[in-house]
C-alpha positions as a Markdown table, in Angstrom:
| # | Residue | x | y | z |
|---|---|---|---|---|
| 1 | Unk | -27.1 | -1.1 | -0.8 |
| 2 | Unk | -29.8 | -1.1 | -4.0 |
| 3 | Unk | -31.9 | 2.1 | -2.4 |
| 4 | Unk | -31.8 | 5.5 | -3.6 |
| 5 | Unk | -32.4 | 8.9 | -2.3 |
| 6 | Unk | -30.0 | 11.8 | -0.7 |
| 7 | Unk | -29.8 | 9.9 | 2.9 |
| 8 | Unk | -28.7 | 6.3 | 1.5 |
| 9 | Unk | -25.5 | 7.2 | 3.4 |
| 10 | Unk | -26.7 | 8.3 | 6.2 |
| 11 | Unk | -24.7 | 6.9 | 9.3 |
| 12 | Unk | -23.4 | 4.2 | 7.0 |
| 13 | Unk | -19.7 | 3.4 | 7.6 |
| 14 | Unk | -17.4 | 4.2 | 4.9 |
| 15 | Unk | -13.7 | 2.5 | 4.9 |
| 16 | Unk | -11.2 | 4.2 | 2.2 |
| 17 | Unk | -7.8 | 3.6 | 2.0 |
| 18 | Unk | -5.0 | 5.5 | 0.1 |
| 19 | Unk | -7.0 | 8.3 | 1.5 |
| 20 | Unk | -4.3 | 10.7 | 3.1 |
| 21 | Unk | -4.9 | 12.7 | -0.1 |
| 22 | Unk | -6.0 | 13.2 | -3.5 |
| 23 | Unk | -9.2 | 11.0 | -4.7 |
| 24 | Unk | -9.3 | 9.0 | -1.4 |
| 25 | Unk | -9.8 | 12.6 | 0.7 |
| 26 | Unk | -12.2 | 13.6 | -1.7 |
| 27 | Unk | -14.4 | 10.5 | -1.1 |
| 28 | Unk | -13.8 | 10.7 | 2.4 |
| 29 | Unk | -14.9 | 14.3 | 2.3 |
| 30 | Unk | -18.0 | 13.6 | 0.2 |
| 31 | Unk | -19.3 | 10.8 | 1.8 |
| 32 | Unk | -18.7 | 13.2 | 5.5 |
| 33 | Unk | -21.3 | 15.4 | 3.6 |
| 34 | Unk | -23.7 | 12.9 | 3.6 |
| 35 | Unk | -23.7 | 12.3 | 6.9 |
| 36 | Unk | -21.6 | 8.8 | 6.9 |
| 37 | Unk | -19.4 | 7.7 | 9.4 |
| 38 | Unk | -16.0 | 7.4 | 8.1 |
| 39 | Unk | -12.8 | 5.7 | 8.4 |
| 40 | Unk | -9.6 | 6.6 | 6.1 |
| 41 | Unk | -6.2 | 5.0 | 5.9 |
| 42 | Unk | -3.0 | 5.3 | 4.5 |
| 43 | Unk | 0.9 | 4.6 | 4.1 |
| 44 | Unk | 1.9 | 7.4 | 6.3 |
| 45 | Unk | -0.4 | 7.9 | 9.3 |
| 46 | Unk | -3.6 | 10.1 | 8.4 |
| 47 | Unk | -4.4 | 11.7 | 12.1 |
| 48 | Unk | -4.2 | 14.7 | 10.9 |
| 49 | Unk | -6.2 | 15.0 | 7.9 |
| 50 | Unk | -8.7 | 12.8 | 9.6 |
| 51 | Unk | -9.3 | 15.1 | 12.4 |
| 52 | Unk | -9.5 | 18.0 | 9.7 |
| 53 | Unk | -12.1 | 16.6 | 8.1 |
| 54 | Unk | -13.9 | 14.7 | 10.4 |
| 55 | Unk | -13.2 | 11.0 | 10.0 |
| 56 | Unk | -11.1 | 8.3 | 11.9 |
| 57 | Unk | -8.0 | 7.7 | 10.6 |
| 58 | Unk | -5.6 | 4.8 | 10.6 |
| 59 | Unk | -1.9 | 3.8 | 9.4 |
| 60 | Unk | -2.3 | 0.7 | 6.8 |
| 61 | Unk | 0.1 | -1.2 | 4.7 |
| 62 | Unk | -2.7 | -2.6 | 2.3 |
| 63 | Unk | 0.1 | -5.1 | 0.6 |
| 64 | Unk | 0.0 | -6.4 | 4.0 |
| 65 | Unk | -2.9 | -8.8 | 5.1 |
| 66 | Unk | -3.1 | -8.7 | 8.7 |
| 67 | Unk | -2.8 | -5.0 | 8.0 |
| 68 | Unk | -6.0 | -4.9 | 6.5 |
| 69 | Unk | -8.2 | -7.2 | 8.8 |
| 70 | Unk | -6.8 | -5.4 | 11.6 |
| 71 | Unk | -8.2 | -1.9 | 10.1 |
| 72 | Unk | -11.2 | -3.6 | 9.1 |
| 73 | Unk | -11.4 | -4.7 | 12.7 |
| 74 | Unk | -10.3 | -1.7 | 14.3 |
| 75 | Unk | -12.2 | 0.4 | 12.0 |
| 76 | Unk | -15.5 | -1.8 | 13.0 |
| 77 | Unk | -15.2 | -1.2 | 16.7 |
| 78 | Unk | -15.3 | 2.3 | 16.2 |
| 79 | Unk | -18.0 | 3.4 | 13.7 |
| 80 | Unk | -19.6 | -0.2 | 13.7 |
| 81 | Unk | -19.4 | -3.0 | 10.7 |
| 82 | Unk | -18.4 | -1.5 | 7.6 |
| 83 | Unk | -21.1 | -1.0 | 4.8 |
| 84 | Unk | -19.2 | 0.5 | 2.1 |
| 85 | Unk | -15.0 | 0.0 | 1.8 |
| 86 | Unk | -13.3 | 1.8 | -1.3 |
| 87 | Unk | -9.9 | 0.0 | -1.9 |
| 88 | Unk | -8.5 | 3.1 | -3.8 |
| 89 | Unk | -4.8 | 2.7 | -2.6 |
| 90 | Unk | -2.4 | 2.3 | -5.7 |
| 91 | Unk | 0.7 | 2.9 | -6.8 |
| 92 | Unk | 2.8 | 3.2 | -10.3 |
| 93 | Unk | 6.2 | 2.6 | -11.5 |
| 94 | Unk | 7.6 | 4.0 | -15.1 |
| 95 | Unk | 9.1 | 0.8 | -17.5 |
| 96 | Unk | 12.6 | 2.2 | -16.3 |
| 97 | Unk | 15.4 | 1.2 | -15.9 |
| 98 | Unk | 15.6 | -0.2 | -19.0 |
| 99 | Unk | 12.7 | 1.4 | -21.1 |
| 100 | Unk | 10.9 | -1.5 | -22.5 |
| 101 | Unk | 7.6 | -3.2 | -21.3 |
| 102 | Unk | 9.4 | -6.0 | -18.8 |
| 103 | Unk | 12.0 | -3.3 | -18.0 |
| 104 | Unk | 10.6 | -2.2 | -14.4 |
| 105 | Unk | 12.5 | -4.2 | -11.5 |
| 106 | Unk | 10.6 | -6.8 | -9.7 |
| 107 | Unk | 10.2 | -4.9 | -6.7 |
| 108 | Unk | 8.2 | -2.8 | -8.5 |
| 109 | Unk | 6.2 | -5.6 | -10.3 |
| 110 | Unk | 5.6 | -6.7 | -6.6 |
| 111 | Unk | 4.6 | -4.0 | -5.1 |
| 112 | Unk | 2.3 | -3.2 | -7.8 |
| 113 | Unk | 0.3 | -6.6 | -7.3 |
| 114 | Unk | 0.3 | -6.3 | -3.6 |
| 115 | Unk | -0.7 | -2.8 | -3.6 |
| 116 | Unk | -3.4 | -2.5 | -6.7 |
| 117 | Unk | -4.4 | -5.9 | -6.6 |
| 118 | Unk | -4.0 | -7.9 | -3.5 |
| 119 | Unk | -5.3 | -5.0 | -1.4 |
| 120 | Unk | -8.4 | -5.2 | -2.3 |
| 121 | Unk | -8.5 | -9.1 | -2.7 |
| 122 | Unk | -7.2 | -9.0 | 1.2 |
| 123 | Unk | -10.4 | -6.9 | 2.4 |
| 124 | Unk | -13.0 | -8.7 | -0.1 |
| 125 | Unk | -12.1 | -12.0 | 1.7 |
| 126 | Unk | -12.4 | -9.9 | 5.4 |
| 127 | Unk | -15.6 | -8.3 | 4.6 |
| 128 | Unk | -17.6 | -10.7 | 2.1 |
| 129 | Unk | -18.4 | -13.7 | 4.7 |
| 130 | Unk | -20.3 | -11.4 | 7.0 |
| 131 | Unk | -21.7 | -9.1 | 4.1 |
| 132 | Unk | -23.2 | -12.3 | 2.2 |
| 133 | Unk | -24.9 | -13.3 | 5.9 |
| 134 | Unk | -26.7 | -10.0 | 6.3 |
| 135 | Unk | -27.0 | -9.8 | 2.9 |
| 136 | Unk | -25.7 | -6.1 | 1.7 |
| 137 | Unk | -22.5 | -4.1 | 1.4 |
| 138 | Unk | -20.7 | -1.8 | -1.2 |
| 139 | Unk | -17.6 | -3.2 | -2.4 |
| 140 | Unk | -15.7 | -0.2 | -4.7 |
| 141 | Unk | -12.2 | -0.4 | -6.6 |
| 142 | Unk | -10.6 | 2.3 | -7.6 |
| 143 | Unk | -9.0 | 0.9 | -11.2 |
| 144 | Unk | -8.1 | 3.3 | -13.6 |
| 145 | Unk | -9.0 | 3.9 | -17.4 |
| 146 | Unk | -5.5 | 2.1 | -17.5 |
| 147 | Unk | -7.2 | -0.6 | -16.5 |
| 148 | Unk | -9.4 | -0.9 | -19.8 |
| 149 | Unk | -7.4 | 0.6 | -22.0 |
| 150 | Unk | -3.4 | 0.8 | -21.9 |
| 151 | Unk | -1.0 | 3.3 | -20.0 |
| 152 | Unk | 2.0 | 3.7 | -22.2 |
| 153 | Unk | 5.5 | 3.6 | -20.6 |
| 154 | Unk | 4.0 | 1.8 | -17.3 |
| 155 | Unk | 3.3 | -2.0 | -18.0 |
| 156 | Unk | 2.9 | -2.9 | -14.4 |
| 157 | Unk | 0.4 | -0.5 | -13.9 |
| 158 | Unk | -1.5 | -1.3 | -16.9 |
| 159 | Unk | -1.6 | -5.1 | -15.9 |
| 160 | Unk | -2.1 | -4.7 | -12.5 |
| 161 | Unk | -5.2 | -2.2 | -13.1 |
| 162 | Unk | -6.6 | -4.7 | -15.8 |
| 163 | Unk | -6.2 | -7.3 | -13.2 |
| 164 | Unk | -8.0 | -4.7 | -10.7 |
| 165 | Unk | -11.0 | -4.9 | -13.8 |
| 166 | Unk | -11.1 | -8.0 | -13.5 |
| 167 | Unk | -11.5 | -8.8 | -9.9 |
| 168 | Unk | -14.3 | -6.2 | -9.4 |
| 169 | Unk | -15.8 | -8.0 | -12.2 |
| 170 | Unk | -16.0 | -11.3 | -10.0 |
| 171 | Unk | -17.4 | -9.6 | -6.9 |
| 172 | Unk | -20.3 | -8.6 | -8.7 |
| 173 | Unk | -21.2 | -11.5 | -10.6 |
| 174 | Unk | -20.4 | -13.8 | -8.0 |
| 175 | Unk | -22.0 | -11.6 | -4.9 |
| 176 | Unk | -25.1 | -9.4 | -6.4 |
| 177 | Unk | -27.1 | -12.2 | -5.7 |
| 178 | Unk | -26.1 | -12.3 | -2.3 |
| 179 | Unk | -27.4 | -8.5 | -2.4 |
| 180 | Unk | -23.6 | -7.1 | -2.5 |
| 181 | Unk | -23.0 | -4.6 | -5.0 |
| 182 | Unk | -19.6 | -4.2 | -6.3 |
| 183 | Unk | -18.6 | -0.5 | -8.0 |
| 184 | Unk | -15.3 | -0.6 | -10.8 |
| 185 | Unk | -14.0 | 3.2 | -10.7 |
| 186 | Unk | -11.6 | 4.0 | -14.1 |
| 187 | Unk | -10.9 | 7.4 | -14.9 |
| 188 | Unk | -8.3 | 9.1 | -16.8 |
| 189 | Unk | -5.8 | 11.8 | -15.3 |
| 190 | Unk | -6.5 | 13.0 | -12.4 |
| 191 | Unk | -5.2 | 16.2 | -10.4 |
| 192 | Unk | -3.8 | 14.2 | -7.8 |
| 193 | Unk | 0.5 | 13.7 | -6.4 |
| 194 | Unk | 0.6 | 10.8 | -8.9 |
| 195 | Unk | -0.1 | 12.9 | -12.1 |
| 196 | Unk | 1.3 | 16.5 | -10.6 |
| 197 | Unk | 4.1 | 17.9 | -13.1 |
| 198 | Unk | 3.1 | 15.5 | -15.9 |
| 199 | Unk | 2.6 | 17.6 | -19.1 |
| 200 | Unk | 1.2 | 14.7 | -20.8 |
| 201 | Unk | -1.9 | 14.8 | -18.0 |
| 202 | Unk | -2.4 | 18.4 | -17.4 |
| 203 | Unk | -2.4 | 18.7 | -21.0 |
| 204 | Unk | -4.6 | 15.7 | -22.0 |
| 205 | Unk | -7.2 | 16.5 | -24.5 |
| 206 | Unk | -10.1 | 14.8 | -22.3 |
| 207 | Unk | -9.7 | 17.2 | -19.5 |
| 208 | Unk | -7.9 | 16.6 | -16.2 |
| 209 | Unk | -10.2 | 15.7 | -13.5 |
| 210 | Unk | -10.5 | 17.2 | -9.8 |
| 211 | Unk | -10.4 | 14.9 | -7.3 |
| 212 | Unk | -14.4 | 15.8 | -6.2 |
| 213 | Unk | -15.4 | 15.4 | -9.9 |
| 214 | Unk | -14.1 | 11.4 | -9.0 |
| 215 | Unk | -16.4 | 11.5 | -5.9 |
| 216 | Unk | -19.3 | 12.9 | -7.4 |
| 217 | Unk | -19.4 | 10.0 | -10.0 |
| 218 | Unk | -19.2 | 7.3 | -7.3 |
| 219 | Unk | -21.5 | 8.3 | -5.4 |
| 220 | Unk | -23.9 | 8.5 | -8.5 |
| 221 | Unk | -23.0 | 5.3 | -9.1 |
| 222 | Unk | -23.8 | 3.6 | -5.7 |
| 223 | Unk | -27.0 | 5.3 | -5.8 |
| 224 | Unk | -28.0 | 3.9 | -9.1 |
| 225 | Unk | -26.2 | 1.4 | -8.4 |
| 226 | Unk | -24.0 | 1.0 | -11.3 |
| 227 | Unk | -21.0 | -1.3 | -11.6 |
| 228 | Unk | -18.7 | 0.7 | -14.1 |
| 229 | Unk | -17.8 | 4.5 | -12.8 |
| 230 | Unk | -16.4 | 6.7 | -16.1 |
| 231 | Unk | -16.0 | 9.9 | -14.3 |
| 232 | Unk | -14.1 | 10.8 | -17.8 |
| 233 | Unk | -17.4 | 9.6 | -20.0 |
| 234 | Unk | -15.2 | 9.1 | -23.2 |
| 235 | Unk | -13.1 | 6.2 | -21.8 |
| 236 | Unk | -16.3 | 4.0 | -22.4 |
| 237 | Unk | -15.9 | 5.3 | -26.2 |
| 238 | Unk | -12.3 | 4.5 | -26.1 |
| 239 | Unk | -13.3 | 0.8 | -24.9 |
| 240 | Unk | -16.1 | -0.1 | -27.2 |
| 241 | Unk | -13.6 | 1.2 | -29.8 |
| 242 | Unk | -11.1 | -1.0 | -28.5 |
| 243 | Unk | -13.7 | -4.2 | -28.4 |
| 244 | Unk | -15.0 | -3.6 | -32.1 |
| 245 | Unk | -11.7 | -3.1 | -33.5 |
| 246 | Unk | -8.6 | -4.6 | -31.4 |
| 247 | Unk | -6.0 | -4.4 | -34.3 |
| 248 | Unk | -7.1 | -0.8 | -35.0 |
| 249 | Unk | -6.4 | -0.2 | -31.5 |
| 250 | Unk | -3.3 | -1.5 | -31.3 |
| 251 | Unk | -2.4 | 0.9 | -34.2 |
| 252 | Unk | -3.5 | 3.6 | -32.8 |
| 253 | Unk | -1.7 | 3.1 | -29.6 |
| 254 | Unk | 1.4 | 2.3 | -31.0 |
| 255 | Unk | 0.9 | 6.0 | -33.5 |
| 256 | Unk | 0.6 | 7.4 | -29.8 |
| 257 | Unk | 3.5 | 6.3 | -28.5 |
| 258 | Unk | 5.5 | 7.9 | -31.0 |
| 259 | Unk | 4.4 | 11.4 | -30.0 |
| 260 | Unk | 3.7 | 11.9 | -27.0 |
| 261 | Unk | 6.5 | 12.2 | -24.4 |
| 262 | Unk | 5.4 | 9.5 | -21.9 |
| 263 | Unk | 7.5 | 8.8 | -18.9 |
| 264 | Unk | 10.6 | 6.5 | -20.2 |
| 265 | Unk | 9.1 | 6.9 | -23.8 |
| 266 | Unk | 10.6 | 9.1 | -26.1 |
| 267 | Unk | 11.9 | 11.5 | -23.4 |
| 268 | Unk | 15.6 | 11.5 | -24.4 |
């Protein structure tokens, strides 16, 4: 999708998943605005909020394969072939039990690959084949600055996010030739489930997003059509920083660890 203009997504259909609540509803709302068809799924069936807002809503296990071509199938029956799907379903797990970086069980080193990574590799290989023959489509991961940078006292959420990175990176340098334009989406804390009674993310210093603030930058970023999406600008800062100076970095990190009360890190 490489035009501009405020009725790019007119009609087009949307597929989100993770989209019950938090950022997922928000795109899901947005994109309603601007007058696209939408589908949403989730974990837990989304009926309700669907028919709230105004979309079609489906239960999917997105660590589940046949999961995901069956929504992409259902989905396309419904509001027609998909033109833009947002694989913004995730999930994190703290380094506990034990506290250290490997100290997470494996179920939760699983789940976080099916869930943050596999997802999304599950609909890429559903949707590419027939986006490369007509020669379009919108492929957008919802990463997180985690994925760039580090999220202290969650190592399987920082690998699996920088995996996440890494995997939108291959869709758009294998496919924008193929006139497919793939979107990476990394911001910091948002006011979401996942970050609600963290002191460390209402009180982070670079602001604590809303969920429509997450939106807005994506669909910016489709219409310009820009791979990276910093809805929290200073993450590219932090990146660069990281890039110029990786054993500064590290430093730095490690100085933050000892402060700030992380989940499983310095909490008592």
């Amino acid at each position: 999708m490489r035009e501009g203009g405020r009725d790019m997504f007119e009609d087009k259909h949307v597929a989100i998943t993770g989209a019950g609540g938090g950022i997922g509803r928000a795109f899901a709302e947005m994109f309603i605005a601007e007058g696209a068809k939408v589908s949403i799924c989730d974990l837990r069936d989304p009926t309700d909020v669907a028919r709230e807002i105004g979309a079609t809503g489906y239960a999917c296990d997105v660590s589940d394969e046949s999961a995901v071509q069956d929504l992409i199938v259902k989905s396309g029956s419904m509001n027609g072939p998909i033109d833009i799907y947002i694989a913004n379903a995730g999930v994190g797990f703290s380094d506990h039990p034990a506290g250290h970086a490997a100290g997470a069980g494996n179920g939760a080193w699983e789940t976080s690959w099916q869930v943050n990574v596999m997802g999304a590799v599950y609909a890429a290989r559903a949707l590419l084949p027939s986006w490369i023959a007509r020669g379009s489509g919108n492929f957008v991961i919802v990463a997180s600055a985690a994925g760039l940078l580090n999220q202290i006292g969650s190592a399987s959420y920082s690998t699996t996010k920088h995996a996440a990175v890494g995997f939108s990176e291959a869709i758009a340098i294998a496919h924008r030739d193929d006139g497919i334009s793939a979107h990476c989406v990394c911001p910091q804390y948002v006011r979401t489930n996942m970050t609600k009674g963290m002191k460390f993310a209402e009180n982070n210093p670079d602001g604590l997003l809303e969920p429509s603030d997450v939106a807005n930058a994506l669909k910016k970023a489709i219409k310009d059509d820009i791979f990276m999406v910093l809805p929290h600008p200073v993450v590219g800062d932090y990146f660069k920083a990281k890039a110029m100076d990786y054993e500064g970095w590290i430093d730095g990190m490690v100085r933050l660890r000892r402060k700030v009360p992380f989940p499983g890190v310095n909490s008592g």
